[in-house]
N, C-alpha and C positions, 0 to 999 in steps of 0.2 A: 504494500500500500504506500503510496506516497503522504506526505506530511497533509498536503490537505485534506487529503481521505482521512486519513486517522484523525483529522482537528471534526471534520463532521462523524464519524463517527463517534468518538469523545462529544460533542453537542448532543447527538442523538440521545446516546447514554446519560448525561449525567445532565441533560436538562430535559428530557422527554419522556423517554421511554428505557429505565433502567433494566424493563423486564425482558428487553431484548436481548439480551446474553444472562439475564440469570440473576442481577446484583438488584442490591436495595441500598440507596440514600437514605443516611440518618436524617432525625428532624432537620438538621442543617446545611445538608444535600451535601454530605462528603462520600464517599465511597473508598472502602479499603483499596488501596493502588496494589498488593497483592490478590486479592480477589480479582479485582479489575484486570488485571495480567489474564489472570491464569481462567477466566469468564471469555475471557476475548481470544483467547487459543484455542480451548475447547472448543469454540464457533468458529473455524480458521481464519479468524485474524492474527496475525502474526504482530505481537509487541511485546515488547519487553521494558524493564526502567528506563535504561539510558534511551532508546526512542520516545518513550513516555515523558522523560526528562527534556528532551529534547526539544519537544514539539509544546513543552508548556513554556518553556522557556524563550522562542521562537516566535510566538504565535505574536504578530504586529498588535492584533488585538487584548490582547490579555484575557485572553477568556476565559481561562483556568489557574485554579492556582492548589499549591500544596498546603499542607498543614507547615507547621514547623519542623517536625522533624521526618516528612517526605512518607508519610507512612500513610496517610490518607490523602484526596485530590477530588475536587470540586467545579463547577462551572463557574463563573463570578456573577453571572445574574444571566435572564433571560429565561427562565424554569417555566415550565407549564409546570409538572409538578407544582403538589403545594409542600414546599419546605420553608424554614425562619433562618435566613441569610445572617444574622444578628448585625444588621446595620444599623447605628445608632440615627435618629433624625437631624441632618445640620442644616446649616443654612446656605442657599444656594446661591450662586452670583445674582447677582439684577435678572440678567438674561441669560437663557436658555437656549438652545436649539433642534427643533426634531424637523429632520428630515424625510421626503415621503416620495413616492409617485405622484404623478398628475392625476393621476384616475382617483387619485384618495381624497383629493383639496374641497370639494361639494361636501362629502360625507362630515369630512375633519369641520370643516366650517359652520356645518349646521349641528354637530354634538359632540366638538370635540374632538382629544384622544383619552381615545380607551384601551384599558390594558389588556381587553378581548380576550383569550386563553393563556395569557403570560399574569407573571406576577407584579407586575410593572410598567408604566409607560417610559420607552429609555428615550435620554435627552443627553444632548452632546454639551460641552460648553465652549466648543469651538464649530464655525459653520463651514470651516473644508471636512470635518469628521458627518457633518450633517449631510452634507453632498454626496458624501460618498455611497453613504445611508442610502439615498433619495433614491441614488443610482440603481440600486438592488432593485427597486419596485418600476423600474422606467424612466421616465424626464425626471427629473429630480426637483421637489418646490423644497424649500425649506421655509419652516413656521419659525417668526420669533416667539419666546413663552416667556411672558411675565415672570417671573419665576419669583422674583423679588416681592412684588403685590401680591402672588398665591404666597407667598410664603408670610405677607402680613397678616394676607388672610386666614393663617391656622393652617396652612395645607401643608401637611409633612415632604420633605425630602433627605433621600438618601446616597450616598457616595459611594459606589460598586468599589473592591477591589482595582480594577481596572479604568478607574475615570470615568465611569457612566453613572448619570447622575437619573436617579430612578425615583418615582411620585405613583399614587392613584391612579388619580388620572388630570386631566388639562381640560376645566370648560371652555369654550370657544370663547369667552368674554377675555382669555387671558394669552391667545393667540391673535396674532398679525403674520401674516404672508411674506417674507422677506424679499423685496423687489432686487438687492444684490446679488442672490445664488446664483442666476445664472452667467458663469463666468469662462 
């Protein structure tokens, strides 16, 4: 398998569908990295630590990460499962940014973002990481988000592992269309 395969793979596992090779997520979605090995061989996928290592290490995203002493390994956000990430609530810059397709801008406008089967709406706090986002779903718009104002307003947020800054969700009152994304 190549690095990418294995980074979707590892997403698949340990933010969706753990029961696909056999393992269980504790309440706070870690998974034994020996289990995890020896789950993912039995089903022939071919991994071991040091490509395990490798590939968390690697990942531009940071979408994984180890315990302290490498003996358990987790997703950093993005779960359909329901697991407790133990992210404490801070406070988020002024502005936010979530980036989308075009086909989503109607829907996003009239109610929002929602965290729809995930456990979070994820927000970038830079708009090249928002673009790139956007990309995935086609033309790319990116939303500015109040973030500052929801967050006067009581609305919790939290700070991924990896720089993704994750909320409930986003009423439309706290969204504007960012007319600079397209660059």
């Amino acid at each position: 398998m190549t690095e990418t395969e294995i980074s979707k793979f590892l997403s698949l596992v340990l933010r969706h569908k753990p029961e696909t090779i056999g393992i269980q997520l504790d309440p706070n979605g870690w998974a034994d990295v020996d289990t995890l090995i020896d789950s993912a061989n039995n089903r022939g996928i071919k991994l071991d630590k040091k490509t395990l290592m490798h590939v968390v290490e690697t990942n531009s995203k940071k979408r994984f990460a180890f315990n302290d002493c490498f003996s358990k390994i987790r997703a950093s956000q993005g779960h359909s499962v329901e697991i407790e990430l133990g992210y404490s609530a801070q406070k988020p810059p002024e502005i936010l940014y979530h980036g989308t397709g075009e086909k989503s801008v109607i829907s996003i406008l009239e109610t929002g973002l929602n965290k729809r089967s995930r456990q979070h709406v994820h927000l970038s706090s830079d708009m090249e990481t928002a673009v790139k986002v956007g990309r995935r779903h086609g033309k790319p718009v990116v939303f500015r988000v109040l973030s500052g104002k929801m967050h006067d307003d009581k609305f919790d947020f939290f700070l991924s592992d990896n720089g993704v800054w994750l909320t409930d969700n986003v009423p439309a009152r706290y969204l504007e269309a960012d007319s600079d994304y397209n660059r």
